[in-house]
RODO-2510 file (C-alpha; in nm, 4 decimals, decimal comma):
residues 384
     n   res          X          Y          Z
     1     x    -6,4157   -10,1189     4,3268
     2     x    -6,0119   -10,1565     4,3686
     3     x    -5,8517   -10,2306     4,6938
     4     x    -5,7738    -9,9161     4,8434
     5     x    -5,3582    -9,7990     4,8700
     6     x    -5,1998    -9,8178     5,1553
     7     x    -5,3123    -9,4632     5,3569
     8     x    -5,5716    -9,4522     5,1638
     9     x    -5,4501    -9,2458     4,8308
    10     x    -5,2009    -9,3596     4,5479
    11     x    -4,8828    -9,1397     4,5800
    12     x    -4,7650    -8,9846     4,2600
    13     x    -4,4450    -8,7345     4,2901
    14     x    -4,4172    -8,7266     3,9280
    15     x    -4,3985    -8,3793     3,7994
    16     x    -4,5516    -8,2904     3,4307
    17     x    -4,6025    -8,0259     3,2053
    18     x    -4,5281    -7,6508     3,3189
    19     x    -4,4509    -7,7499     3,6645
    20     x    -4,1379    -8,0111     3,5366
    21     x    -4,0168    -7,7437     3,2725
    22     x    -4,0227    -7,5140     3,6039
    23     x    -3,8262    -7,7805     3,8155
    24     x    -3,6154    -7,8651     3,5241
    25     x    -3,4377    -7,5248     3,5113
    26     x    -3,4364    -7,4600     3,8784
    27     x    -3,2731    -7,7805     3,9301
    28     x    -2,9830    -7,6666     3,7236
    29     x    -2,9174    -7,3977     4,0359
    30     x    -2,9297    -7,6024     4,2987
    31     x    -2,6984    -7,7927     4,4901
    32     x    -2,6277    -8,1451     4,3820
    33     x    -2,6016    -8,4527     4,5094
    34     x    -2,5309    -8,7973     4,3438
    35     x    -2,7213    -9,0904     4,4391
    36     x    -2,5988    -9,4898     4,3547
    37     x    -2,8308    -9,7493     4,1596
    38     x    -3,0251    -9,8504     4,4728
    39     x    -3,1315    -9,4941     4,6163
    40     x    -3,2316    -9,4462     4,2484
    41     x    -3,4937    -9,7001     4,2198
    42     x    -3,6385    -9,6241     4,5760
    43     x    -3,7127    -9,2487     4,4250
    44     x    -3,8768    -9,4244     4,1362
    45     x    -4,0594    -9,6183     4,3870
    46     x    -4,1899    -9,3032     4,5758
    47     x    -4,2424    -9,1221     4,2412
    48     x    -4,4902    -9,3778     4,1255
    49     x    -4,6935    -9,4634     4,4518
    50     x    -4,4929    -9,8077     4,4788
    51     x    -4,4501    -9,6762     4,8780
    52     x    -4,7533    -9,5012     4,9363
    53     x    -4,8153    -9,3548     5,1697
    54     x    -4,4006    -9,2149     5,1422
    55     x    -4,3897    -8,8611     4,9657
    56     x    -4,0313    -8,8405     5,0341
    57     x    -3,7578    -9,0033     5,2351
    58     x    -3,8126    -9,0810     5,5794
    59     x    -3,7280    -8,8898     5,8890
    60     x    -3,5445    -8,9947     6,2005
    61     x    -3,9168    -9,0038     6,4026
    62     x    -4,0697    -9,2535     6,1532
    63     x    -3,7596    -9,4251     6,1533
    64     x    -3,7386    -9,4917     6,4821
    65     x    -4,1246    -9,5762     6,5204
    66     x    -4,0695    -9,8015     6,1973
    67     x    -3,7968    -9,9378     6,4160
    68     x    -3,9288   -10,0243     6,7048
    69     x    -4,2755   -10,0920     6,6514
    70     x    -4,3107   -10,2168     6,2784
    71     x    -4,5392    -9,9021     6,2297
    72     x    -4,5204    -9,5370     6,0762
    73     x    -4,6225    -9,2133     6,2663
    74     x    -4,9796    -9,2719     6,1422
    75     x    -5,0398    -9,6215     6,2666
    76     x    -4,9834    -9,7968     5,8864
    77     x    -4,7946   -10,1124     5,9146
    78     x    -4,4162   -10,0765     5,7910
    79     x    -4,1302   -10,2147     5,8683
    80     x    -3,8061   -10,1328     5,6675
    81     x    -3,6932    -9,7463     5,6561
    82     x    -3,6867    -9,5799     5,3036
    83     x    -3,3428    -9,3506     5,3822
    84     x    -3,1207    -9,1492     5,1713
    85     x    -2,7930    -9,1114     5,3114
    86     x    -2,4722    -8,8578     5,2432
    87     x    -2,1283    -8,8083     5,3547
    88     x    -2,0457    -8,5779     5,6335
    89     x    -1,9232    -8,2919     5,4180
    90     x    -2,2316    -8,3465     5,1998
    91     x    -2,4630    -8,3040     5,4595
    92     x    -2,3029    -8,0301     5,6530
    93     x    -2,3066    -7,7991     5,2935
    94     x    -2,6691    -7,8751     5,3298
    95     x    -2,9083    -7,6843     5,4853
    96     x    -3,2876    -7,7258     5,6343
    97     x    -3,5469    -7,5687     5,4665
    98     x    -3,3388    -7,5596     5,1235
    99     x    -3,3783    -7,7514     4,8193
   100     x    -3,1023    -8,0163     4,6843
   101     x    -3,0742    -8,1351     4,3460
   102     x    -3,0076    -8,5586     4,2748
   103     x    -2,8523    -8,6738     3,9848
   104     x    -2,8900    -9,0726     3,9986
   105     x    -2,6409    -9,3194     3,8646
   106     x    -2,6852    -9,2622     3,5131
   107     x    -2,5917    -8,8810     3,5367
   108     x    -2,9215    -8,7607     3,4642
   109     x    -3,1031    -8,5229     3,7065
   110     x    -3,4329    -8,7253     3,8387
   111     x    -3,5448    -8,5088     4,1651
   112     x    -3,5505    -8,2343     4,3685
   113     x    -3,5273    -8,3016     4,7340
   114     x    -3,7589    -8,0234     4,9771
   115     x    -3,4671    -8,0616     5,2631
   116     x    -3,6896    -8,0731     5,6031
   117     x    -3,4600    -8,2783     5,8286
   118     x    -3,0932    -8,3975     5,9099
   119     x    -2,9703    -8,6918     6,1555
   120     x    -2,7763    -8,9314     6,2120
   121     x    -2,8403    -9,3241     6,3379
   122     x    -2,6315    -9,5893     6,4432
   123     x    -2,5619    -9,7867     6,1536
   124     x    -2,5844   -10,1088     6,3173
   125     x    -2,8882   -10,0413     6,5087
   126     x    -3,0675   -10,0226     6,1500
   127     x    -2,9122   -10,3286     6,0385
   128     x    -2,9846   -10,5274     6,3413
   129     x    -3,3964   -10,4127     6,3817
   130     x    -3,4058   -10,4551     6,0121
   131     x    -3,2144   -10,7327     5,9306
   132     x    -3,2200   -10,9266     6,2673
   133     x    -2,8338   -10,9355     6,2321
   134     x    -2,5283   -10,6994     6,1853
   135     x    -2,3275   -10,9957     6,0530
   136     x    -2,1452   -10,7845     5,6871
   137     x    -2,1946   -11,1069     5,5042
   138     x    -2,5725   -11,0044     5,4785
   139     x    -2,6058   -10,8193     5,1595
   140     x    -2,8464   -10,6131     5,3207
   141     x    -2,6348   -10,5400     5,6489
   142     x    -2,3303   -10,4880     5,3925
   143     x    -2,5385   -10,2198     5,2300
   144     x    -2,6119   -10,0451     5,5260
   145     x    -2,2900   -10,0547     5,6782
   146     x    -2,1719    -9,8687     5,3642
   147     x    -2,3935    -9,5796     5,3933
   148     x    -2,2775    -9,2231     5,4539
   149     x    -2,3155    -9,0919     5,8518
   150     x    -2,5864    -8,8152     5,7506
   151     x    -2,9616    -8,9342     5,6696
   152     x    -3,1981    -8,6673     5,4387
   153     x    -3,5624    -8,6436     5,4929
   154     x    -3,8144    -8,4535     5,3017
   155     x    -4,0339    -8,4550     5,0223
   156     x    -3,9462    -8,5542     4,6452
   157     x    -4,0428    -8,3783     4,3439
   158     x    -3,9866    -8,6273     4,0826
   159     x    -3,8420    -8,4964     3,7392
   160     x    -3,7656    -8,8382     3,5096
   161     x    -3,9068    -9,2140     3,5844
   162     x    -3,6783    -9,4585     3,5663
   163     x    -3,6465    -9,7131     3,2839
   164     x    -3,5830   -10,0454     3,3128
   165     x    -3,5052   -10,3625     3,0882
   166     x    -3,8514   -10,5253     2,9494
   167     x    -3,9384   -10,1472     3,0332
   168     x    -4,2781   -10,2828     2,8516
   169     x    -4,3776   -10,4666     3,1310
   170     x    -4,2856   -10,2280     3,3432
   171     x    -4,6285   -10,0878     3,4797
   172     x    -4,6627    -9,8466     3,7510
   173     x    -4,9411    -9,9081     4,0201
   174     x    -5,2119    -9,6708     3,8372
   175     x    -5,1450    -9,8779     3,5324
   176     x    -5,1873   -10,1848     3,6947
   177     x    -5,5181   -10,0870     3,8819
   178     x    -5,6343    -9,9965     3,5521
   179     x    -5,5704   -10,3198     3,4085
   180     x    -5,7276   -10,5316     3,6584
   181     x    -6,0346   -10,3424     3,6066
   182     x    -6,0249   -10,3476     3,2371
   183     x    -6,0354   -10,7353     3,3190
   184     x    -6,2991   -10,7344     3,5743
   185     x    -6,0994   -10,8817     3,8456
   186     x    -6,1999   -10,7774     4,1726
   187     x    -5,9439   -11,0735     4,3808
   188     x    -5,5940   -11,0268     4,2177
   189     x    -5,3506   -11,2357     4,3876
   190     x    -4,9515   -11,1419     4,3128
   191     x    -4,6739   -11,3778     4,3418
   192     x    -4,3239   -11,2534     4,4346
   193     x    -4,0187   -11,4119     4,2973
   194     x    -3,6664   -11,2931     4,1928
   195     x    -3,6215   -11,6539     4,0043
   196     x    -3,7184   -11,8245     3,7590
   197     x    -4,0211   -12,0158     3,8009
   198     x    -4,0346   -12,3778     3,8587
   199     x    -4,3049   -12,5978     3,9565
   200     x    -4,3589   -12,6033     4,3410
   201     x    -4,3447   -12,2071     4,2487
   202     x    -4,6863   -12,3310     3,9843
   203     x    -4,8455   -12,4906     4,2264
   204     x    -4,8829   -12,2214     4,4642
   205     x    -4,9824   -11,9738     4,1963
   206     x    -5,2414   -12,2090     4,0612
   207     x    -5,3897   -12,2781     4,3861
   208     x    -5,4295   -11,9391     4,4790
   209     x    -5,5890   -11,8786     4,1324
   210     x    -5,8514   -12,1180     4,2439
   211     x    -5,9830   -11,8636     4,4839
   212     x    -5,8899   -11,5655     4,2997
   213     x    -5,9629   -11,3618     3,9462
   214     x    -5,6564   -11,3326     3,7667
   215     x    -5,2449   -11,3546     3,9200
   216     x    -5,0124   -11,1036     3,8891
   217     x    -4,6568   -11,2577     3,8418
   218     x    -4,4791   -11,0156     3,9414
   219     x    -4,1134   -11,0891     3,9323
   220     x    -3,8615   -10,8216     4,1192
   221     x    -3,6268   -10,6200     3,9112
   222     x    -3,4513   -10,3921     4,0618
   223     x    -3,0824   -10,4578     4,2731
   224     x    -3,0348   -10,8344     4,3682
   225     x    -2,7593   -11,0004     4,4586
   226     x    -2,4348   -11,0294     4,1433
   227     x    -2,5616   -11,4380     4,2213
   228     x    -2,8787   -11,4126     4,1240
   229     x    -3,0035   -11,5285     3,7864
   230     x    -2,9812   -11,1947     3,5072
   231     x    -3,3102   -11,0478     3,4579
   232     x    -3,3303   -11,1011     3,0933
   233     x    -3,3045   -11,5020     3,1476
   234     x    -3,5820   -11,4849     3,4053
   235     x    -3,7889   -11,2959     3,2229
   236     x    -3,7418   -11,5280     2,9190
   237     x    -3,8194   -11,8026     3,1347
   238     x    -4,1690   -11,6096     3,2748
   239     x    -4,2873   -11,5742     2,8913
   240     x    -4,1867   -11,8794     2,8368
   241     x    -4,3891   -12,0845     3,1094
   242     x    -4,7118   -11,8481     3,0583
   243     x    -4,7155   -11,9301     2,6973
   244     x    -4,7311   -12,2884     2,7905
   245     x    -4,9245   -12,3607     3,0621
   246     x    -5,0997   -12,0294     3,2035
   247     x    -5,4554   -11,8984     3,0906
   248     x    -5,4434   -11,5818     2,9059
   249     x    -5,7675   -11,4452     3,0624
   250     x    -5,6325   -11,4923     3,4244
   251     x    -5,2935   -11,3981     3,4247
   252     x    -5,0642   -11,1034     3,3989
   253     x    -4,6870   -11,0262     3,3870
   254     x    -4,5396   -10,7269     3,5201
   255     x    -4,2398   -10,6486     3,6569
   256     x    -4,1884   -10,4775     4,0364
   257     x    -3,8366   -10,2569     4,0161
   258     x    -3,7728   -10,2438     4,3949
   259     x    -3,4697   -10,3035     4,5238
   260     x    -3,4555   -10,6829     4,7052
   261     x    -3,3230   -10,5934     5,0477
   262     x    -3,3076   -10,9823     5,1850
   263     x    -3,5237   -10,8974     5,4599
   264     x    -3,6742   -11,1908     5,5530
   265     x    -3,9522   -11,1906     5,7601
   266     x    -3,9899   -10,7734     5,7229
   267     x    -3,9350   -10,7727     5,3717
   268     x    -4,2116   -10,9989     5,3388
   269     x    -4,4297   -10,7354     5,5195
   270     x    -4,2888   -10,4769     5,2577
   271     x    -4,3751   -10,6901     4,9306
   272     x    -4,7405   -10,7384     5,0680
   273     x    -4,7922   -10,3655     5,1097
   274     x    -4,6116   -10,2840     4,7722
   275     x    -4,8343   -10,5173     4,6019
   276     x    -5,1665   -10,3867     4,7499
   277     x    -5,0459   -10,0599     4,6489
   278     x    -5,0234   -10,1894     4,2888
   279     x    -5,3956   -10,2891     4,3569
   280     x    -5,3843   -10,6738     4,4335
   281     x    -5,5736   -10,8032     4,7156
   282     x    -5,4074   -11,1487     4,8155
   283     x    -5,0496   -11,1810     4,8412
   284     x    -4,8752   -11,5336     4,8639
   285     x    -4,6413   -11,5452     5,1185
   286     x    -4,4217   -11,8750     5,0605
   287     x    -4,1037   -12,0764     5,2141
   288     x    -3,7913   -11,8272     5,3318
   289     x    -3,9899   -11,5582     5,1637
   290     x    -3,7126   -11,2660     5,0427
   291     x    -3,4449   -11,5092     5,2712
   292     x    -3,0522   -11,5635     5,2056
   293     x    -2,8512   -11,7674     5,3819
   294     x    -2,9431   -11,8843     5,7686
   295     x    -3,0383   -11,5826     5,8844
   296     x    -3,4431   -11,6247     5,8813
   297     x    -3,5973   -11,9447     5,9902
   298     x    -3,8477   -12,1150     5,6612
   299     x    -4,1677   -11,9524     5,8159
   300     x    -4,0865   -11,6892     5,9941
   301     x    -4,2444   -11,4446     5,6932
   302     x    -4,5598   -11,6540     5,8232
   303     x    -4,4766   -11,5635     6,1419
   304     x    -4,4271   -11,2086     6,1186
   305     x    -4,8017   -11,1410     6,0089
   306     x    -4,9223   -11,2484     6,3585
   307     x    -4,8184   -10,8805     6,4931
   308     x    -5,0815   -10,7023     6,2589
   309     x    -5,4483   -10,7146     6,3715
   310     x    -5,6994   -10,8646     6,0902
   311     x    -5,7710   -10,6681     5,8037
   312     x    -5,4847   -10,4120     5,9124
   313     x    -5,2773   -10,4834     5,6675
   314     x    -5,5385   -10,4097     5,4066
   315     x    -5,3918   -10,7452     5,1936
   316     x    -5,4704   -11,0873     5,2648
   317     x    -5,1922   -11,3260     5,2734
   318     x    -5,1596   -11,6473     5,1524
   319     x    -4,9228   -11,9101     5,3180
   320     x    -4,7725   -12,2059     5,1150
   321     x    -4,5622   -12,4587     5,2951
   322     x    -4,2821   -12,5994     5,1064
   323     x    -4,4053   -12,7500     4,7316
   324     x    -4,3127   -13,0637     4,5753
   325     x    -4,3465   -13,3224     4,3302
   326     x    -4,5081   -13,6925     4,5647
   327     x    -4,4109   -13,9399     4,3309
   328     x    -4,6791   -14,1816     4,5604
   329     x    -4,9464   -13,9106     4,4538
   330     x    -4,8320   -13,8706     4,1153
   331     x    -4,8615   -13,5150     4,1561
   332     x    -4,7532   -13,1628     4,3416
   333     x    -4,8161   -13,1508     4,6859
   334     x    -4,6910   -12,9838     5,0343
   335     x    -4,6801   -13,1080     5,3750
   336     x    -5,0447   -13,0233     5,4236
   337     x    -5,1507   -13,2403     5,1532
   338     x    -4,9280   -13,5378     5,0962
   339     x    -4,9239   -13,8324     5,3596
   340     x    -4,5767   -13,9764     5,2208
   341     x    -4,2289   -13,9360     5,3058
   342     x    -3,9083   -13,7392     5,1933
   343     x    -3,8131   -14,0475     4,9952
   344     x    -4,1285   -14,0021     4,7649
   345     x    -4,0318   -13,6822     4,7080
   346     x    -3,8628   -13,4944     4,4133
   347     x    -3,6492   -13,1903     4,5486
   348     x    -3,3185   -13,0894     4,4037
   349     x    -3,1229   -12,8044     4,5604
   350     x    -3,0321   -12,5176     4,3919
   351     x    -2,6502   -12,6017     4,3317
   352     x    -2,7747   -12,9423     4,2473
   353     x    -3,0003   -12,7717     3,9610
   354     x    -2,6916   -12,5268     3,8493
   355     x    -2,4719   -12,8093     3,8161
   356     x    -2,7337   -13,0125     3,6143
   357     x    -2,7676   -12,6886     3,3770
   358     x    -2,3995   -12,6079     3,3265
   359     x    -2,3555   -12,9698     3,1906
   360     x    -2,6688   -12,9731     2,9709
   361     x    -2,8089   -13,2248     3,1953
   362     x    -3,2503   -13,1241     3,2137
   363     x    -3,3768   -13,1300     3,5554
   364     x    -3,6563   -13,3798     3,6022
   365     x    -4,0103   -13,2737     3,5000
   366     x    -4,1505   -13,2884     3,8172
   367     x    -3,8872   -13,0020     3,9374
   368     x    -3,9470   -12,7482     3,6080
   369     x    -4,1079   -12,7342     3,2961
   370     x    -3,8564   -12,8668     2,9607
   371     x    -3,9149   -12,4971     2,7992
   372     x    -3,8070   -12,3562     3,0736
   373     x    -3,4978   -12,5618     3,1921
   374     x    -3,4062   -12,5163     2,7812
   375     x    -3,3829   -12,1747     2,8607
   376     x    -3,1762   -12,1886     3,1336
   377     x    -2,9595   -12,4720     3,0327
   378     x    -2,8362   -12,2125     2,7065
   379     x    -2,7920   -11,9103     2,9936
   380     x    -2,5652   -12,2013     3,2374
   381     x    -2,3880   -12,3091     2,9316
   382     x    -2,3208   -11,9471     2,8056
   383     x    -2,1793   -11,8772     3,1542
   384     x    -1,8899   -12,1729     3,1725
***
């Protein structure tokens, strides 16, 4: 028996058959809006049940409650707003009750929006209860900032899914569920990463496949920062490192195309719920989880979980301390686990690791696996 989704029932706004042929030519009557790369995948991520228990975009009451209170109308945990926002003159040539057309950023029609409300919210308000922070250096503050004045909320009726890259590894939550049961495993624990992964990132995995069936490495893939590493080196580097030193039987790669909002603390919330909606039952929750910057302290996605009762999340977390190489122990450890000090460590910063790459130089073994560093030693060198 699967974990159940979050509310209970796996959302699935994907139309088919008849009823998409029907949608299909209606669409082509209706008002139109056009949607950027970001709203696009969160429609994907409603169509498929990714945000179950969403339907549609949210309204301002469920915004507000999400808000305030880190909860939706219906007492579900949630904490960052799912919003589709217009321009003025947009939203005044729409009107309640109607239906509105959205073409996404690759000019092909993908929904039909039921139109139930219009408001408006103070920018800055969203960014600061979401973010903790209204400072436009924040990606995700920068984001919001740049949003139209008028919010949409209604139900979606999905017409086209959205491909990605590696669209093969691309499974939807019903596929997933189905997988893990093909396997057997009844305690699926997902890892969350948007690089590639090293080995304080194989430690924690490994761990928490001591207690668990199988892992679910599910790296993000849908907007990041222009910074981060391209998807199509990460992903080389994921096949690469399960080829090498993962079990077949208890491991899985699939690939989570949600936007990464740098949430922190909240978006660490998010990723749990997204990944029990995609069936897994443990979710590790690690060091600056979904951080950038200064904004978040290193455990405050620890933290966060204190506000939910037991159980109410429906996922159980796992929290990692920081990961390292003890060169006393003569293996990985954390703080929980390793008696000596920072000297005995191995821990190289990212910029220290970049400039290693771009020169050719491999990073030590006890940072990252050869294979891997190969890989991204040919990406750093392709780059300068």
């Amino acid at each position: 028996m699967s974990i159940a989704p979050h509310g209970g029932e796996l959302v699935d706004r994907l139309l088919t058959g008849a009823a998409l042929e029907e949608a299909k030519t209606k669409a082509a009557t209706l008002p139109k809006i056009t949607v950027d790369t970001y709203a696009a995948f969160d429609i994907d991520c409603i169509a498929k049940g990714m945000f179950s228990p969403l339907t549609g975009f949210m309204n301002e009451a469920d915004t507000r409650r999400v808000l305030d209170t880190m909860y939706l109308r219906d007492g579900l945990p949630w904490t960052i707003p799912i919003l589709l926002a217009v321009s003025q003159e947009q939203g005044d040539a729409l009107e309640i009750g109607s239906q509105v057309a959205i073409e996404d950023d690759e000019g092909d029609i993908v929904a039909i929006l039921n139109l139930a409300e219009k408001f408006s919210m103070d920018h800055a308000e969203i960014a600061e209860k979401v973010y903790g922070t209204t400072d436009d250096a924040h990606p995700g503050v920068a984001y919001t900032t740049s949003l139209g004045p008028v919010f949409l909320s209604g139900d979606l009726d999905v017409l086209k899914a959205r491909e990605i890259e590696f669209q093969d590894y691309n499974l939807p939550p019903k596929e997933t569920r189905a997988a893990f049961e093909a396997k057997g495993w009844k305690r699926i624990v997902a890892f969350q990463t948007r690089n590639p992964v090293h080995r304080a990132h194989e430690y924690l995995q490994k761990s928490a496949m001591e207690i668990c069936d199988g892992l679910l490495l599910h790296p993000l893939m849908g907007t990041t920062k222009q910074d981060d590493i391209p998807g199509n080196v990460r992903m080389e580097c994921y096949t690469t490192i399960l080829e090498h030193y993962y079990p077949d039987s208890h491991v899985m790669l699939s690939l989570m195309p949600v936007n990464m909002r740098y949430a922190g603390p909240k978006e660490a919330i998010m990723h749990a719920i997204i990944r029990k909606n995609y069936g897994c039952t443990h979710f590790i929750v690690g060091r600056d989880h979904a951080g950038v910057g200064k904004y978040y302290g290193t455990y405050d996605a620890h933290a966060i979980f204190e506000n939910f009762q037991p159980g109410e999340m429906g996922i159980t977390p796992l929290f990692f301390d920081h990961a390292f190489f003890c060169k006393a122990c003569g293996n990985m450890a954390s703080i929980k686990t390793c008696p000596h000090g920072n000297e005995e460590h191995v821990f190289l910063s990212g910029t220290k690791v970049r400039e290693m790459l771009g020169k050719g130089e491999m990073p030590p073994a006890e940072f990252t696996r050869p294979e891997v560093a190969k890989v991204l030693i040919e990406w750093a060198q392709s780059e300068n």
